[in-house]
Structure formats: structure tokens, C-alpha cells
C-alpha positions as a printed NumPy array, in Angstrom:
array([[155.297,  65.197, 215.49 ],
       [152.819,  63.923, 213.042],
       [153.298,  64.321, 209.322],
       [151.045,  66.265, 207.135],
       [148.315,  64.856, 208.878],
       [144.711,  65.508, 208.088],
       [145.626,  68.973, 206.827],
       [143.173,  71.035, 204.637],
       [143.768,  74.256, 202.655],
       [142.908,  76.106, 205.355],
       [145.421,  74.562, 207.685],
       [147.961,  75.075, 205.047],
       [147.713,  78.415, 204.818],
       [147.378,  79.361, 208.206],
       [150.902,  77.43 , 208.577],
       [152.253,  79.694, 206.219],
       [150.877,  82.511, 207.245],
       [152.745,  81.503, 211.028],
       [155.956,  80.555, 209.378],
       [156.259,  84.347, 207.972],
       [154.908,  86.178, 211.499],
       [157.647,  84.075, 212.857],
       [160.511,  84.574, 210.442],
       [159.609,  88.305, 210.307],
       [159.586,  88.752, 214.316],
       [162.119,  86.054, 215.302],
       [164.695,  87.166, 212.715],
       [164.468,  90.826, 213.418],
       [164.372,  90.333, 217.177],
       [167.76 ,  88.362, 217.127],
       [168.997,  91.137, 214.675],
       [167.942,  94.192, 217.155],
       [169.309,  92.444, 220.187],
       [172.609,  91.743, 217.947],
       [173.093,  94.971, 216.877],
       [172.746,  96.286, 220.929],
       [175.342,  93.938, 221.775],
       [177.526,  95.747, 219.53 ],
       [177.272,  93.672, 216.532],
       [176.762,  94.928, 213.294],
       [176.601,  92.191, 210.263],
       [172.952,  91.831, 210.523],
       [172.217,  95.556, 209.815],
       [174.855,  95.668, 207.194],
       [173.22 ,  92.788, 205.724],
       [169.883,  94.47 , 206.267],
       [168.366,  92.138, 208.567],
       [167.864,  94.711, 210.941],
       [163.95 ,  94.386, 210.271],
       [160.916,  93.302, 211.261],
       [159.766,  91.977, 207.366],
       [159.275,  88.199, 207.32 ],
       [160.9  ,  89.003, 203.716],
       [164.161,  89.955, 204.864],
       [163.689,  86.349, 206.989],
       [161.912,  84.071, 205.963],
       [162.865,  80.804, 203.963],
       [161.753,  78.584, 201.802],
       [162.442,  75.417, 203.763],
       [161.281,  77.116, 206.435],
       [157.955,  77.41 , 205.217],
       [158.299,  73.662, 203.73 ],
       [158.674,  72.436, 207.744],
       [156.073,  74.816, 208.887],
       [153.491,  73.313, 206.574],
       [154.562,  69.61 , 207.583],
       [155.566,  70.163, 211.139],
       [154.359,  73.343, 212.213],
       [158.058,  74.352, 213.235],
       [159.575,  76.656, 211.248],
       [163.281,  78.15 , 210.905],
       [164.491,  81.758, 209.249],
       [167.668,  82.698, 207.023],
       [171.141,  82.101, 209.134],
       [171.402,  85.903, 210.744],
       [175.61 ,  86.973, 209.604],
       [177.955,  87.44 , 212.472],
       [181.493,  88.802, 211.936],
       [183.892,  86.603, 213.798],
       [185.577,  88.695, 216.137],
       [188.319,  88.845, 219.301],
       [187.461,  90.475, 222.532],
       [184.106,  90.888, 224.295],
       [181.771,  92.019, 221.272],
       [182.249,  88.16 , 220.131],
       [179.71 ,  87.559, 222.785],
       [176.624,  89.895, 221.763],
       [175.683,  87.172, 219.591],
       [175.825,  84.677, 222.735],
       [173.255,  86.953, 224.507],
       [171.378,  88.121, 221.608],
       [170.286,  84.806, 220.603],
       [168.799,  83.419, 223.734],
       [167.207,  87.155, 224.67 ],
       [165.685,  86.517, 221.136],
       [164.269,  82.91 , 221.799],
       [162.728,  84.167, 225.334],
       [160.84 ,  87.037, 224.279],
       [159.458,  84.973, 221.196],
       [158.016,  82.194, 224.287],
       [157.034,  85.28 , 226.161],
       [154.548,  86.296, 223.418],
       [152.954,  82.881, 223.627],
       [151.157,  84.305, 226.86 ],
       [151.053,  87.738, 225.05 ],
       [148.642,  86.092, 222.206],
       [146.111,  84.614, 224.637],
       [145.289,  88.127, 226.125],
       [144.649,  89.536, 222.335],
       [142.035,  86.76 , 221.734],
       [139.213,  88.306, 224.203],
       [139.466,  91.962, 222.769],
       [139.92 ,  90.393, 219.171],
       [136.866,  88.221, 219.493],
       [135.03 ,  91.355, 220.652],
       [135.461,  93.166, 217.826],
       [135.78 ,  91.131, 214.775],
       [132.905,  89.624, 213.088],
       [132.242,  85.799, 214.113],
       [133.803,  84.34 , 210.2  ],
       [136.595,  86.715, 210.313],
       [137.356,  86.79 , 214.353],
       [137.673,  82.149, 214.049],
       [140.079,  82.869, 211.642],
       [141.935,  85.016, 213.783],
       [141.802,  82.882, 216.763],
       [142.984,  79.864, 214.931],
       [145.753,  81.29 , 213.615],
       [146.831,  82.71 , 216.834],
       [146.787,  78.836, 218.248],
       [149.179,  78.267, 215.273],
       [151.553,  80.477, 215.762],
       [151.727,  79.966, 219.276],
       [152.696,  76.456, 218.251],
       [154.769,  77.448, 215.647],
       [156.648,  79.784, 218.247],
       [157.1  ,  77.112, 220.597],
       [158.465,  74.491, 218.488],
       [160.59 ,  76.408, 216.183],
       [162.336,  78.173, 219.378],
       [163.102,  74.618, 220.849],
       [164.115,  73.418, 216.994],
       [166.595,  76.399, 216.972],
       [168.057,  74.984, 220.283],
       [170.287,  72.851, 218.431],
       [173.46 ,  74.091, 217.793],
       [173.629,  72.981, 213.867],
       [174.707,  75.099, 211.109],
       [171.504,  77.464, 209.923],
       [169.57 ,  77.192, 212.76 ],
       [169.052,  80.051, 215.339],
       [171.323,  78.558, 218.148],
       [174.005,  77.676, 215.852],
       [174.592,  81.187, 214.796],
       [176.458,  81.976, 218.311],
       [179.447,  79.4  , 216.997],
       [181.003,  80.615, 214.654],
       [181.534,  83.804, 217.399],
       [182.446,  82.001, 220.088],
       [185.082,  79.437, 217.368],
       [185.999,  82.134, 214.943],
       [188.29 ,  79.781, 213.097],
       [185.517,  77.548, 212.266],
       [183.544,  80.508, 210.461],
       [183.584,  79.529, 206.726],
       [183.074,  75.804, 207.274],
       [180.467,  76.6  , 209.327],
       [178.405,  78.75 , 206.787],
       [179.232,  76.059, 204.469],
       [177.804,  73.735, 206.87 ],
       [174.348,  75.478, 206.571],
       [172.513,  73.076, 203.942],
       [174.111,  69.966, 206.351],
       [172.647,  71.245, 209.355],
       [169.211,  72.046, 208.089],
       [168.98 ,  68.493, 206.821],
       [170.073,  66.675, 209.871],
       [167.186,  68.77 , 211.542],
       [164.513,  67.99 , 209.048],
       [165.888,  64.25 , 209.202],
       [165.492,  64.248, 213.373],
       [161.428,  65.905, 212.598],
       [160.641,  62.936, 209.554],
       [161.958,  60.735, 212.301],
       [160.096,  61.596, 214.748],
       [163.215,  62.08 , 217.364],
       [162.064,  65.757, 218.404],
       [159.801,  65.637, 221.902],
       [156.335,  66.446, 222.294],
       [156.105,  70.156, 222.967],
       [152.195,  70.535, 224.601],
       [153.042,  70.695, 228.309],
       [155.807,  73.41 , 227.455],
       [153.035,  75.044, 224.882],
       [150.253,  74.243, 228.087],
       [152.282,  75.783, 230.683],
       [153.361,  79.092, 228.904],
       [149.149,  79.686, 227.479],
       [147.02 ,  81.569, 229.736],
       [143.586,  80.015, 228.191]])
């Protein structure tokens, strides 16, 4: 991934503006698909919602801007015996797939959006549904690794009750080590996967 480069205001904002529409829809899809699975911390914690406030992060907005990948606030779990400890385990990957589904989703709004928006207004739109779409894609394979704060790593602590607290402790850690492997330039390229799931 290439850093900061050649961005403009423009780009900038239409970054952030992906990092929230993210936060807001990624975070409250893992919290609805949690809370089927029979488990509650996210709606006690008031997560269960679709407002990229109740999501979204500061870092995570940081990353979008530099690397148009984006993560959201660590969803709670309550570390549990018996089958509920698994809703999490299915939540989170149900999550991640209908967040790559609406990749394909976006490309069929641009032809009725282009229709009826004027031309300044309707380029706007269309560029920032190419960033999201990339900010979708690379934040959902970002939250694939199972570190402390991001989306995949909130199935662990369910799955290895006993290594709960340390593992919320872990959070900062875990963020870092991904923003380290992004500076670094150890995450793939992510346009064939971003090619394959577009429809235009």
C-alpha cells in the first residue's frame, strides 16, 4: 500500500467520509449478528447500531486517510461456557461477508445515482463509492488478523475465556503491530480481490 500518496483535500475527506460508512455499518452488522447468536454485550454496551459514532475510531480514521483501510472500536463479548461462546465465532465472519457482498451492491447504485444527481454532485458520489468499496475490501481483510482490537480478534477471547482481560489489555498492542505490518508495506495488494467482487 502506498503512503499518503498524492492525496488532496478532496481525497482526504472522501477517506473519512468511508472510514465512518464503514465503522457505522461494519460495527453494527457484527453487533446485530452477535446479538442473534445469543450474545448480548454489544447491545448492553449500545453498539447495537448502525451510527458510525457508536463505531468509529480515531485511529481508524488515521489509517483510512493513509491507507484507505480502516478499523472500528473492539465490539465487547462476555466470555462464556457452553454453545453461546460461539455466536461471536459466526457473527464475525457473517459480518465480514455481507460487508464484501455490498462491494457488488455499490456498483448497481452508480447507474440510477448518476441518473439523477446533477453532474458536480453525482462525481462526487461516484468517487466516493470507489472509496469505500476499497475501504470495505481492505479493512475486512485487515480485520482477518486475529490481533487484539481488530474485528477477527474479537472471537478469542470467546473461544479462550481465560485469556479475556489480557486480551482487552492487548488492544493498543495489536492495533500497532497492524499499523506497523501497513507502514511496512507487508499487507498484499488487494485489486484482483477488489476486481473480482466489482460488477463495473
Amino acid at each position: 500500500m502506498v503512503f499518503l500518496h498524492n492525496l488532496t483535500m478532496a481525497e482526504i475527506l472522501s477517506r473519512i467520509v468511508a472510514a465512518f460508512l464503514f465503522s457505522g455499518l461494519a460495527g453494527g452488522l457484527t453487533a446485530v449478528f452477535m446479538r442473534l447468536l445469543g450474545e448480548p454485550a454489544a447491545r448492553h454496551a449500545g453498539r447495537l447500531s448502525a451510527s458510525p459514532f457508536r463505531h468509529v475510531s480515531l485511529s481508524g480514521i488515521f489509517l483510512a486517510i493513509a491507507f484507505r483501510a480502516c478499523w472500528f472500536l473492539p465490539l465487547p463479548v462476555t466470555p462464556t461456557k457452553g454453545l453461546r461462546r460461539f455466536g461471536p465465532v459466526l457473527a464475525v465472519p457473517g459480518a465480514m461477508a455481507v460487508m464484501l457482498a455490498l462491494v457488488p451492491v455499490l456498483d448497481l447504485l452508480r447507474s440510477p445515482l448518476h441518473a439523477v444527481l446533477p453532474r458536480g454532485p453525482g462525481y462526487m458520489v461516484l468517487a466516493e463509492i470507489d472509496t469505500l468499496q476499497i475501504v470495505i475490501v481492505n479493512s475486512v481483510v485487515l480485520g482477518l488478523l486475529p490481533l487484539p482490537g481488530l474485528w477477527l480478534g474479537t472471537v478469542v477471547p470467546t473461544v479462550l475465556p481465560h485469556l479475556e482481560k489480557r486480551w482487552r489489555k492487548s488492544t493498543g498492542i495489536g492495533l500497532s503491530l497492524a499499523a506497523v505490518l501497513l507502514i511496512l508495506g507487508w499487507f498484499p495488494d488487494l485489486r484482483p480481490l477488489l476486481n473480482a467482487l466489482r460488477l463495473v
